[in-house]
VOMAR-982978 format. One line per 4 residues: for each residue x, y, z of N, C-alpha, C. Coordinates in Angstrom, 2 decimals. Layout:
N
X,Y,Z,X,Y,Z,X,Y,Z | ...
***
This chain:
154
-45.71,-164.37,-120.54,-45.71,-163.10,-119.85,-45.26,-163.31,-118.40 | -44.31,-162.47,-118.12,-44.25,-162.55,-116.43,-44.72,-162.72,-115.41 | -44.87,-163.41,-114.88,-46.06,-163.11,-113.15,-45.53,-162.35,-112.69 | -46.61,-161.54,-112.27,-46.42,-159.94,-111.13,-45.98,-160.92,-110.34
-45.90,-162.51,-109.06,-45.04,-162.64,-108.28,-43.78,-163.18,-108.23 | -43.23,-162.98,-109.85,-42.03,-162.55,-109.68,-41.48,-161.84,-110.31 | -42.52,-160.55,-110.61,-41.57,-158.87,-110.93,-41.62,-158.81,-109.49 | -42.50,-159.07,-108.41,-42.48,-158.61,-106.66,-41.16,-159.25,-106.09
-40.29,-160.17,-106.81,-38.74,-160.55,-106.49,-37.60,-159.74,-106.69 | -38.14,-158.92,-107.91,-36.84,-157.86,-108.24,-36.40,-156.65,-107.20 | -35.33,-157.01,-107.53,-34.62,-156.17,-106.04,-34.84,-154.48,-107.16 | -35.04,-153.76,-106.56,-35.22,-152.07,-106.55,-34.20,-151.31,-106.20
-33.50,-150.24,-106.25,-33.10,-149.34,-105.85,-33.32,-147.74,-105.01 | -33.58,-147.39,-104.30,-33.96,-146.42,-104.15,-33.29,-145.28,-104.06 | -32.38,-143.79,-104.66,-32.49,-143.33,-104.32,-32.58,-141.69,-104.29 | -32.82,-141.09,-102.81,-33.53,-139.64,-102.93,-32.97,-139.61,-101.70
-32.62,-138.27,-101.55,-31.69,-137.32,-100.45,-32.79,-136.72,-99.21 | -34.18,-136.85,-99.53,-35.06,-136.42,-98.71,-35.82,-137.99,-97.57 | -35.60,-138.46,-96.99,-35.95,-139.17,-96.00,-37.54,-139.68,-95.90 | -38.01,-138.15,-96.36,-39.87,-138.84,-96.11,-39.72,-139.32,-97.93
-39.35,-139.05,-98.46,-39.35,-139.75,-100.23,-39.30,-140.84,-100.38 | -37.86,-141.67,-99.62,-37.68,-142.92,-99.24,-38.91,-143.69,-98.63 | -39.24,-143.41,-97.17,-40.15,-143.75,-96.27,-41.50,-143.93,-97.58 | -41.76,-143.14,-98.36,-43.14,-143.52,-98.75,-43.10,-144.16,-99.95
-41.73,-144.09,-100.50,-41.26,-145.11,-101.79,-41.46,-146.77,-101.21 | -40.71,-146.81,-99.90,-40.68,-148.78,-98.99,-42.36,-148.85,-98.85 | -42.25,-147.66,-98.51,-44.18,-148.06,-97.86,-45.25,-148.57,-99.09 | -44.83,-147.76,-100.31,-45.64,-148.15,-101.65,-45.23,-148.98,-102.01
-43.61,-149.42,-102.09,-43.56,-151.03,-102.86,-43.88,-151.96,-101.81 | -43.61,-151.82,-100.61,-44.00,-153.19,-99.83,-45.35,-153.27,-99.76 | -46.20,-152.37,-99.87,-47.71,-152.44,-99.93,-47.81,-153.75,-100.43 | -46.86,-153.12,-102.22,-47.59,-154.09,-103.38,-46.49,-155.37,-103.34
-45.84,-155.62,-102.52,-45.55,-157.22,-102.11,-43.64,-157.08,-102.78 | -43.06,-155.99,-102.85,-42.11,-155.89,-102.96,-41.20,-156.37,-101.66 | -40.52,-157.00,-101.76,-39.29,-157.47,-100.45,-38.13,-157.18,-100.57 | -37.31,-156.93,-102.09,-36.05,-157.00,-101.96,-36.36,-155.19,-102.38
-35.83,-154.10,-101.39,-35.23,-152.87,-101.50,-34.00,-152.46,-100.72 | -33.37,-151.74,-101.60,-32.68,-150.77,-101.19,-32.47,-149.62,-101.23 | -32.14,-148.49,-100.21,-32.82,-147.48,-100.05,-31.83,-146.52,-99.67 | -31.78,-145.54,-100.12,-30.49,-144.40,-99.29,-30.60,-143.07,-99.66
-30.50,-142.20,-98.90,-30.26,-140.76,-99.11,-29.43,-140.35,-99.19 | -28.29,-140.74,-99.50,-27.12,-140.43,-99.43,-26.43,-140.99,-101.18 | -26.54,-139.60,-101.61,-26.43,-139.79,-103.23,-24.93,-140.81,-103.54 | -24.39,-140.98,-102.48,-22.40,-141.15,-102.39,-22.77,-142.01,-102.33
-23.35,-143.36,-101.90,-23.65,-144.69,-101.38,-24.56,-145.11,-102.86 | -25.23,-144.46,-103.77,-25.74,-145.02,-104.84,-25.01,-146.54,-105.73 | -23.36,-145.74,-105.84,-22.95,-146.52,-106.92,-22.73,-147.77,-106.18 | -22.11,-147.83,-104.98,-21.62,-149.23,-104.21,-23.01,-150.04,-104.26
-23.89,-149.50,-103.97,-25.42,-150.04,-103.48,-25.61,-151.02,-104.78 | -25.27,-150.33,-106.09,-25.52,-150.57,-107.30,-24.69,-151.95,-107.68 | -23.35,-151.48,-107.73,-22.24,-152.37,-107.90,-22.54,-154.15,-106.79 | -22.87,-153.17,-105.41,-22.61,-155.07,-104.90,-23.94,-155.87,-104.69
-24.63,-155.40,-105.42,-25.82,-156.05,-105.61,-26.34,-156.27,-107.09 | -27.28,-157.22,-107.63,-27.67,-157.16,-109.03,-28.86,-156.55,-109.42 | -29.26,-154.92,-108.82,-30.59,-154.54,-109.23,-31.39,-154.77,-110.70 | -32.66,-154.66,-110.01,-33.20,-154.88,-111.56,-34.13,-153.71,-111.90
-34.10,-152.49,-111.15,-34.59,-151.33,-111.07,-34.23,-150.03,-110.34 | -34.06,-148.79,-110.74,-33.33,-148.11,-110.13,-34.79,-146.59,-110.03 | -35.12,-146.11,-108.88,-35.68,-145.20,-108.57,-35.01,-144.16,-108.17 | -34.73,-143.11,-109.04,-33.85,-141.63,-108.70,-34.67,-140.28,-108.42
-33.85,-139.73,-107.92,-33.92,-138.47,-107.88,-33.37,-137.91,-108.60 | -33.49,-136.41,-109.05,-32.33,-135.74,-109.58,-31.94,-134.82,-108.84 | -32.50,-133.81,-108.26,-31.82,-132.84,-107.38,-31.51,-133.09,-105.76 | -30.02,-133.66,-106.13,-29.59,-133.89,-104.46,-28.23,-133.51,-104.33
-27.87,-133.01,-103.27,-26.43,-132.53,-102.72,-25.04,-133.13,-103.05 | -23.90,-133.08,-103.62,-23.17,-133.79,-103.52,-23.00,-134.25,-104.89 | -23.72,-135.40,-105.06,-23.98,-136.19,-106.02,-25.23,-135.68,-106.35 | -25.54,-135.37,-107.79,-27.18,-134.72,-108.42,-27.45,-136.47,-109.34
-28.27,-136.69,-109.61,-29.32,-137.33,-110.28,-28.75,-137.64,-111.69 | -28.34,-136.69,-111.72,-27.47,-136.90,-113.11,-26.23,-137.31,-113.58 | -25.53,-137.13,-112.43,-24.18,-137.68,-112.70,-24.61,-139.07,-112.10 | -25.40,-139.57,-111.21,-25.68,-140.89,-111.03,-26.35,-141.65,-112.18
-26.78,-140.95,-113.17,-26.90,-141.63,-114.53,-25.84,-141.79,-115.60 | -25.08,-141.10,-115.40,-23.95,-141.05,-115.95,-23.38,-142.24,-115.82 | -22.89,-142.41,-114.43,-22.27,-143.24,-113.56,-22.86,-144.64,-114.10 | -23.76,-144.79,-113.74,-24.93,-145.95,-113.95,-24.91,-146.50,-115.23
-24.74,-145.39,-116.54,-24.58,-146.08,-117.74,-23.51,-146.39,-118.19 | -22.71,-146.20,-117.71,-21.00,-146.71,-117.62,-21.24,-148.10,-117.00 | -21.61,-148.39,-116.29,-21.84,-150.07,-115.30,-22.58,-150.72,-116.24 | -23.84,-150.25,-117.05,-25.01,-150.94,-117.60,-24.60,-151.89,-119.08
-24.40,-152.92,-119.43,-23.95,-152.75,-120.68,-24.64,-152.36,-121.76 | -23.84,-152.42,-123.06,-24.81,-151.81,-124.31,-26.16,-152.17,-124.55 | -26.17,-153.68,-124.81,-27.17,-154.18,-124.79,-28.59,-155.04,-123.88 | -28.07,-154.06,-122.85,-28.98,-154.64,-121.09,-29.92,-154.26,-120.73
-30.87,-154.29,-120.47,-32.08,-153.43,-120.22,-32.35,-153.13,-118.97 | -31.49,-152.24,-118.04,-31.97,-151.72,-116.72,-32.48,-150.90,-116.25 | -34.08,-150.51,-116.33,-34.64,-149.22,-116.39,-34.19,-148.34,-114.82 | -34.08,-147.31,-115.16,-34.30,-146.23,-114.61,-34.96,-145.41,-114.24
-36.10,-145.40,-113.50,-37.19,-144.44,-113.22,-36.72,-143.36,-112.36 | -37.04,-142.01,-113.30,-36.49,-140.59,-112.38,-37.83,-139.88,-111.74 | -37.81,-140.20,-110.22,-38.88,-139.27,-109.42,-38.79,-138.13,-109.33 | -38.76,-136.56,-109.95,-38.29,-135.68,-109.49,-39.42,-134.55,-109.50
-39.10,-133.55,-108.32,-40.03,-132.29,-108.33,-39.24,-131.28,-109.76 | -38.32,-131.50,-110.53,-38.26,-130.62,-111.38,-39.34,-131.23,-112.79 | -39.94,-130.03,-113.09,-41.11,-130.65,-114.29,-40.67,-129.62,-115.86 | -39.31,-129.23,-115.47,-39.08,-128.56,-117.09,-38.61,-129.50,-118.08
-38.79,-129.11,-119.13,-38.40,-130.05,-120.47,-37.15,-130.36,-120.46 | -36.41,-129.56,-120.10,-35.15,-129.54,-120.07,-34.66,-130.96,-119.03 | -34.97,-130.53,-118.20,-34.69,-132.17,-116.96,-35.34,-133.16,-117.49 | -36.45,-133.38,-118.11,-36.97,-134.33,-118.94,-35.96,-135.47,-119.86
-36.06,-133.85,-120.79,-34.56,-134.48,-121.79,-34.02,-135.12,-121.18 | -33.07,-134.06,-120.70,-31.80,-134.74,-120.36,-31.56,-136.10,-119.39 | -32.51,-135.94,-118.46,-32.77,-137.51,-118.12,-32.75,-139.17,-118.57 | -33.90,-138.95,-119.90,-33.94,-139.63,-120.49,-32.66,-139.81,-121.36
-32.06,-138.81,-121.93,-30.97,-138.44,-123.31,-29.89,-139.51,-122.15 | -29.36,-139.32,-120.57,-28.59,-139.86,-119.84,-29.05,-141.59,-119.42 | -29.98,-141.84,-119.91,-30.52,-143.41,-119.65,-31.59,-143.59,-119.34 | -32.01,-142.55,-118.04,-33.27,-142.75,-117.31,-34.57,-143.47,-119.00
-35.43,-144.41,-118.89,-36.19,-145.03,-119.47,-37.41,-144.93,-118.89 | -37.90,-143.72,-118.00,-38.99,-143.79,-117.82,-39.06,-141.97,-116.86 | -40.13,-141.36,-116.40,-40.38,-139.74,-115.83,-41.48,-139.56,-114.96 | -41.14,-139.45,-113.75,-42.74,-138.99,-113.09,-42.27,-137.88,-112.24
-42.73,-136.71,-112.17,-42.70,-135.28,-111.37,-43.55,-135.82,-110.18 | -42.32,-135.06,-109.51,-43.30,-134.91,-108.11,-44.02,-134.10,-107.51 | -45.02,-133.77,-106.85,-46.00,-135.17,-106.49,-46.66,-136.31,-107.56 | -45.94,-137.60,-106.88,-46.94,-138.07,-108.30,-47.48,-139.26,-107.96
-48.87,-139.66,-108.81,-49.76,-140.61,-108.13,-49.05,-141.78,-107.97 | -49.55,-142.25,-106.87,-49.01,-143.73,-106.29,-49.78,-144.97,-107.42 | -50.68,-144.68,-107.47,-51.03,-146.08,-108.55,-50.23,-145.79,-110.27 | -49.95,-144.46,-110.39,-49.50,-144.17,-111.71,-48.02,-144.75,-111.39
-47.21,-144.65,-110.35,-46.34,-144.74,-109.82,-45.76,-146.70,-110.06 | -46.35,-146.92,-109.49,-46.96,-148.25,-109.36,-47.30,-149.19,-110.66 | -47.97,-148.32,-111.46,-48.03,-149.15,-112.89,-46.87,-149.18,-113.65 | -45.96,-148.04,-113.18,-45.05,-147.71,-114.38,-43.89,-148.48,-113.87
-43.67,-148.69,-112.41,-42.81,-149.84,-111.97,-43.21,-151.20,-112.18 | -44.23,-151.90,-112.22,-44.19,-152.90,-113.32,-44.03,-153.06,-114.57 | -44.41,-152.03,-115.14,-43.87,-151.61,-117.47,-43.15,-152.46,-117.01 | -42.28,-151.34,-116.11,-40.55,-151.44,-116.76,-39.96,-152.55,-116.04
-40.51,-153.38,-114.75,-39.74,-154.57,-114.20,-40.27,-155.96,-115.44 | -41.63,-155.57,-116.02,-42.04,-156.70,-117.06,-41.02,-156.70,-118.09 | -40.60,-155.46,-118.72,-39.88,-155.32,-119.78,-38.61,-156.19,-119.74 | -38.16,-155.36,-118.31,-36.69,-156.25,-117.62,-36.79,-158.13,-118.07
-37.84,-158.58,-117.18,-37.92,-159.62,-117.03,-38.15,-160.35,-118.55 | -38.98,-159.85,-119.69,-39.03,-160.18,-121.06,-37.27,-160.23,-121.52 | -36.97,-159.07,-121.36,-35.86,-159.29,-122.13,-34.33,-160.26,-121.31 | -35.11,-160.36,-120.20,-33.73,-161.73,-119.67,-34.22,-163.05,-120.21
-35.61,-162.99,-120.26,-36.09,-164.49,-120.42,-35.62,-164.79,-122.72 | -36.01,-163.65,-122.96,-35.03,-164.03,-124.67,-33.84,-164.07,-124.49 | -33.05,-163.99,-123.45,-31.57,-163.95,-123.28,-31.62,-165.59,-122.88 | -32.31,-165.61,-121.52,-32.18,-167.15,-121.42,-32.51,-168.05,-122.30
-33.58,-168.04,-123.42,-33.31,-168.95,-124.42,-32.70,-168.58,-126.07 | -31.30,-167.59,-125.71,-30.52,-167.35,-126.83,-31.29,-166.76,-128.05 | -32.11,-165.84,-127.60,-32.66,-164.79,-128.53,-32.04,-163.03,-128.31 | -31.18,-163.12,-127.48,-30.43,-162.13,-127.01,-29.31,-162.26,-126.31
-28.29,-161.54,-126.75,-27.40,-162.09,-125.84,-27.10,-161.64,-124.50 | -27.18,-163.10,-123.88,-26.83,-163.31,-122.48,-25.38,-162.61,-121.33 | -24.48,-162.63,-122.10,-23.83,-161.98,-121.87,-23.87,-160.37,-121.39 | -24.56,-160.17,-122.11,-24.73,-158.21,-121.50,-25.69,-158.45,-120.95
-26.61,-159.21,-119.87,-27.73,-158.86,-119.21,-27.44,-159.01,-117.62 | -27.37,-158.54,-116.86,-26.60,-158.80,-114.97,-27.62,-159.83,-114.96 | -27.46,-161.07,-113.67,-28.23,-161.82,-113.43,-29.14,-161.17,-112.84 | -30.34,-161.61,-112.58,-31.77,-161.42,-112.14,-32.01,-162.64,-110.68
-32.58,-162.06,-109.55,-32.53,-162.84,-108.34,-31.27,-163.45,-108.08 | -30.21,-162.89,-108.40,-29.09,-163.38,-107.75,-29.13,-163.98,-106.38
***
């Protein structure tokens, strides 16, 4: 099983078009011993952020200017390969079924409406960085293939 100190290595993504969202997203992962983030409100800067770095977690929004939440999943599963496991957690104040769906139906692998609890918050970003980290470590000993998985701590 993974050590929580090194799911606390995986670099994160952050992003949300609202400024205090960000601010209390760094403030909750660095609490819990997170170091590698990146962070932006600026929905246009997502994909580069994505591309020149090797995240191993992506925290979205969906309703933002410009660029919405959704076409950054779009985007995102075009980069991801078939068989890779890069979760997606969507933070959003929309709570209809419909944004649900379609979230998930676009990649997102995980849902929390906003406002939403920081420890619920918090558990569900380890699931999904444990999951990550399970399925690189069957890649590293050729129980999956290696090939479709981005490196991890690059």
């Amino acid at each position: 099983m993974p050590t929580t100190d090194l799911m606390r290595r995986s670099t994160i993504l952050v992003v949300d078009d609202e400024p205090a969202n960000v601010v209390l997203l760094e403030r909750l992962l660095k609490r819990e011993g997170f170091t590698r983030l990146l962070t932006t409100t600026d929905p246009r800067r997502a994909l580069p952020l994505f591309q020149e770095h090797p995240v191993d977690l992506v925290l979205l929004d969906l309703m933002m200017p410009e660029l919405d939440g959704y076409a950054l999943l779009e985007a995102f599963s075009r980069l991801i390969p078939a068989q890779a496991y890069l979760p997606i957690l969507v933070l959003t104040a929309d709570v209809t079924l419909a944004a649900r769906r379609r979230a998930l139906s676009l990649g997102a692998r995980d849902f929390l409406t906003k406002p939403f609890d920081a420890v619920e918050a918090v558990l569900r970003i380890f699931n999904l960085l444990e999951t990550r980290l399970l399925t690189l470590e069957l890649a590293r000993h050729g129980l999956a293939r290696p090939e479709t998985e981005r490196p991890l701590f690059e």
